[in-house]
C-alpha positions in Angstrom: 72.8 -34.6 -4.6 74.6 -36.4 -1.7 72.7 -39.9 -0.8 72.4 -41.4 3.0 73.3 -45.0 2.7 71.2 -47.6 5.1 72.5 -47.5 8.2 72.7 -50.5 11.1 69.8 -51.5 12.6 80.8 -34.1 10.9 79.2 -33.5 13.6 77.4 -30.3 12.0 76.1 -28.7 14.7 73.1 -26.6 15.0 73.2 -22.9 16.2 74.1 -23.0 20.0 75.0 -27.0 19.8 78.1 -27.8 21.8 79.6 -30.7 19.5 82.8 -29.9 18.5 83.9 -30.8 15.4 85.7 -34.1 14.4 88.7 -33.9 15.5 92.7 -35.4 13.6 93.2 -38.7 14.7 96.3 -39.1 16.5 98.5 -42.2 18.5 100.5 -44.5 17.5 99.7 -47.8 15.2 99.5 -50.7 17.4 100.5 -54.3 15.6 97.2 -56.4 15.4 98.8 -59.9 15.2 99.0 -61.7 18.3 101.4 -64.7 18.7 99.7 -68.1 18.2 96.5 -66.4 17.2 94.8 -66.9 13.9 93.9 -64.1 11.5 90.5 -62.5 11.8 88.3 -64.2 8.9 87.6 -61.5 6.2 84.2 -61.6 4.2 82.4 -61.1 0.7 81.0 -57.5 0.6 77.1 -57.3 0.4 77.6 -53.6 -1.4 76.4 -50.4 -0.3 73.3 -48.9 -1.7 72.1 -45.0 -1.4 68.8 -44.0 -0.8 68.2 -40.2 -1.2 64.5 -41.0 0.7 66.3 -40.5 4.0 66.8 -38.0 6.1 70.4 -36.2 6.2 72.1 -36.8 9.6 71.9 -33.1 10.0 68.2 -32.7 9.5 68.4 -36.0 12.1 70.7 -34.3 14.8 68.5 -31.3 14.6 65.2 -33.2 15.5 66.8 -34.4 18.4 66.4 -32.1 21.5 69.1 -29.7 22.9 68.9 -32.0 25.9 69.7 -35.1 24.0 72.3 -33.3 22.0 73.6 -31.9 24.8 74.4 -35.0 26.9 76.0 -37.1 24.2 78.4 -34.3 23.2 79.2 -33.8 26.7 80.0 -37.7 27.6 82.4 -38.4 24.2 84.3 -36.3 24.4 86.6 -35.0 21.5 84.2 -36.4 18.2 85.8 -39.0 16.0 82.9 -39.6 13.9 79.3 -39.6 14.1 76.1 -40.1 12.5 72.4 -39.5 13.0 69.5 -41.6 11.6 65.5 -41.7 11.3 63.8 -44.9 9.3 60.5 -42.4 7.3 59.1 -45.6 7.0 59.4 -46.9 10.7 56.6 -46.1 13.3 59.2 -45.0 15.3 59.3 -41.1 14.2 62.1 -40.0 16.2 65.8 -40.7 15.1 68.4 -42.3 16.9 72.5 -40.9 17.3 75.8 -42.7 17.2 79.2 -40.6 18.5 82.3 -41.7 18.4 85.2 -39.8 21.0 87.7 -39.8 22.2 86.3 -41.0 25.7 83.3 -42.7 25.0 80.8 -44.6 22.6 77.4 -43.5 22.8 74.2 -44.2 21.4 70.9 -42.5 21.8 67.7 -45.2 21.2 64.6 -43.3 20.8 61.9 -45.3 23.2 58.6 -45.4 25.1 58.4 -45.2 29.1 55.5 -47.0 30.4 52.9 -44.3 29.8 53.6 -44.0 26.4 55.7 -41.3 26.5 58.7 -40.7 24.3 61.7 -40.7 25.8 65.5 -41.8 24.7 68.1 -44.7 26.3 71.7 -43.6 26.4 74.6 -46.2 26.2 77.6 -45.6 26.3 81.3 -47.3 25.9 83.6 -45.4 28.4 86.8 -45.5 27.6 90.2 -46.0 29.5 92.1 -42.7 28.9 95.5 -42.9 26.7 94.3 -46.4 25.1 93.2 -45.1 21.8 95.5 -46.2 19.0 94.9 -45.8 15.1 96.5 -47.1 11.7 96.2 -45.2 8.4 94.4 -47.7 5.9 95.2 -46.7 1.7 93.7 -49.2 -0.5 94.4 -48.3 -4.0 94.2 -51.5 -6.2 94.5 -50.8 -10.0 92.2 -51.8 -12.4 90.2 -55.3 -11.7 92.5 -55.6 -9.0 90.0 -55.6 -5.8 89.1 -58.8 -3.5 86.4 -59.9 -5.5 86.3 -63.3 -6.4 84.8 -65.1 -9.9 81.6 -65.6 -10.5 80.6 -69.0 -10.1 77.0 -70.4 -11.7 74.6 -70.0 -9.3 72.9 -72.9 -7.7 69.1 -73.0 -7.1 69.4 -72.4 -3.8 72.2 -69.7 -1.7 74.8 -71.2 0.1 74.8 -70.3 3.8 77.3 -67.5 4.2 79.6 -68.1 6.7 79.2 -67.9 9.7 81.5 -64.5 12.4 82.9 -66.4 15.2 82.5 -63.1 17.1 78.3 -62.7 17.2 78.1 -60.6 14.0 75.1 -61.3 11.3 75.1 -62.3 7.9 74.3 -58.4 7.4 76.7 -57.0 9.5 79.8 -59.3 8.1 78.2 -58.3 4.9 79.0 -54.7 5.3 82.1 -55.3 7.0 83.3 -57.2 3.8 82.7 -54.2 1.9 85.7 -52.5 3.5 89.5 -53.9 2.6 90.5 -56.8 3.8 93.0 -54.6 6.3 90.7 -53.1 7.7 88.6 -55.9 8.3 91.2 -57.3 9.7 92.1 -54.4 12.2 88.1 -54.2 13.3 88.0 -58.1 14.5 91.6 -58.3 15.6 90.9 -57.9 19.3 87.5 -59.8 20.1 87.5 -63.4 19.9 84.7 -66.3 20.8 84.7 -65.9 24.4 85.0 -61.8 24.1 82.1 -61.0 21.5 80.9 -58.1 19.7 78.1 -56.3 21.4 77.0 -53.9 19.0 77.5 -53.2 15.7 77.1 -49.5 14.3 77.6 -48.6 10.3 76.5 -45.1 8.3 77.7 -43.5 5.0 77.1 -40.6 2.8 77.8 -39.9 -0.5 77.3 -40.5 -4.5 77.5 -43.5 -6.8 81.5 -42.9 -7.6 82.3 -41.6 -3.9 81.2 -41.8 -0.1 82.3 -39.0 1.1 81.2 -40.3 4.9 82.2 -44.4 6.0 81.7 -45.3 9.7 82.0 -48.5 10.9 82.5 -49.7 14.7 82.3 -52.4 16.4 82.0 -52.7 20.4 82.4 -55.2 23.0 83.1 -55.7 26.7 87.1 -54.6 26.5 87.3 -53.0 23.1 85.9 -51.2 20.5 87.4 -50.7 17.4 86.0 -48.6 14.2 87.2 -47.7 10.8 86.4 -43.9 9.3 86.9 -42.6 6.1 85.7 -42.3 2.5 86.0 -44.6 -0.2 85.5 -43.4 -4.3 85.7 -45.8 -7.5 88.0 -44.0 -9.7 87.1 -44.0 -13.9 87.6 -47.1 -15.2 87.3 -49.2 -11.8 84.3 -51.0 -10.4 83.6 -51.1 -6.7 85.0 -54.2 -6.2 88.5 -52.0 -7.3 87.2 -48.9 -5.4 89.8 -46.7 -3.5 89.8 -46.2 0.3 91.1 -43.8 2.5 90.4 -45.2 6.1 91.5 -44.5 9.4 91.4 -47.8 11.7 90.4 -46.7 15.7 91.1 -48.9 18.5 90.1 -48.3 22.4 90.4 -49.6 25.2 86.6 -49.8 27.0 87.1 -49.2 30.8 83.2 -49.4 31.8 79.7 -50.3 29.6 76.6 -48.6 31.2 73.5 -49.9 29.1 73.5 -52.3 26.9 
């Protein structure tokens, strides 16, 4: 039975729901090194566990109301990726959206007005039209041959882990060390100190041996950037060695409205 992995903190739509399906990525690679600026810092992966408590993201989407549904297909256009998620443990009982197109970023936070009544908060990352650019990422190391380092004895107490230059937490760089050290790469590349990341979205899907789902984006004032795929750990490999199959997405954001 396919597992929902814990999300941050294809669109299958429902009979009548106007999401259209994800669609091929497309554009041109765009080099990531800029002259006289350092490489992004990559991180340790913090692993990804399944829990098959949680709701799929289909049985999520279809709590949502038409409405909801409705205005979030409508403002991102063309679907990249997407993912829908409700906490069974949190007293929040309604589930929040992420949805990636091809001209904006938006994300549905269920909330309460001031008389208590539920209601949802759209944001959304508007895009500037033409700026999307993607790079294929294959990482296929052989056998023991992934980014994980020795095992050193462990001291009494953790080490701090290092610290993202770019406003992520020690969570989020732990997820984003899970991915390869490309794609990392590609997903930092344009935001810097003084042009941080904003928000921070993950979800995947899958089994033990194989995600069949991986979303990951990150968004800021100018840019967001995101990495989709699926990753599987092949007989005889460990996760550390797993195999991914990722599509890096880069855009240009012309206007933020929300947070």
């Amino acid at each position: 039975m396919s597992q929902e992995g814990v999300p941050s903190g294809g669109l299958i739509p429902q009979a009548g729901d106007p999401i259209p399906t994800p669609r091929t990525p497309s554009g041109e690679p765009r080099r990531t090194s800029r002259r006289g600026a350092s490489r992004p810092s990559t991180y340790q992966g913090s692993g990804l566990p399944l829990d098959d408590r949680y709701p799929t993201r289909d049985d999520s989407w279809a709590a949502m109301s038409e409405k909801i549904r409705g205005r979030l297909a409508e403002q991102a256009g063309d679907v990249i990726e997407w993912f829908a998620w409700q906490d069974p443990y949190s007293s929040e009982k309604r589930p929040r959206a992420v949805v990636l197109g091809t001209r904006a970023l938006c994300i549905a936070e269920p909330r309460s007005d001031v008389t208590g009544r539920g209601v949802y908060e759209l944001n959304r990352y508007e895009f500037v039209p033409g700026s999307h650019k993607t790079v294929p990422v294959e990482h296929r190391p052989g056998r023991g041959g992934g980014v994980a380092t020795k095992v050193a004895p462990q001291p009494r107490a953790p080490l701090p882990k290092p610290k993202s230059d770019l406003g992520l937490s020690s969570q989020e760089t732990g997820q984003l060390g899970n991915l390869p050290p490309t794609a990392q790469e590609l997903l930092q590349a344009p935001f810097s100190s003084k042009d941080r990341v904003r928000r921070c979205e993950y979800w995947y899907s899958g089994h033990a041996n194989r995600l069949d789902v991986y979303i990951f984006v990150l968004a800021g004032r100018h840019f967001v950037t995101a990495a989709v795929g699926t990753q599987q750990v092949p007989v005889g490999h460990t996760v550390a060695s797993a195999h991914w199959n990722l599509t890096c997405h880069r855009l240009a954001v012309d206007r933020v409205v929300g947070s």
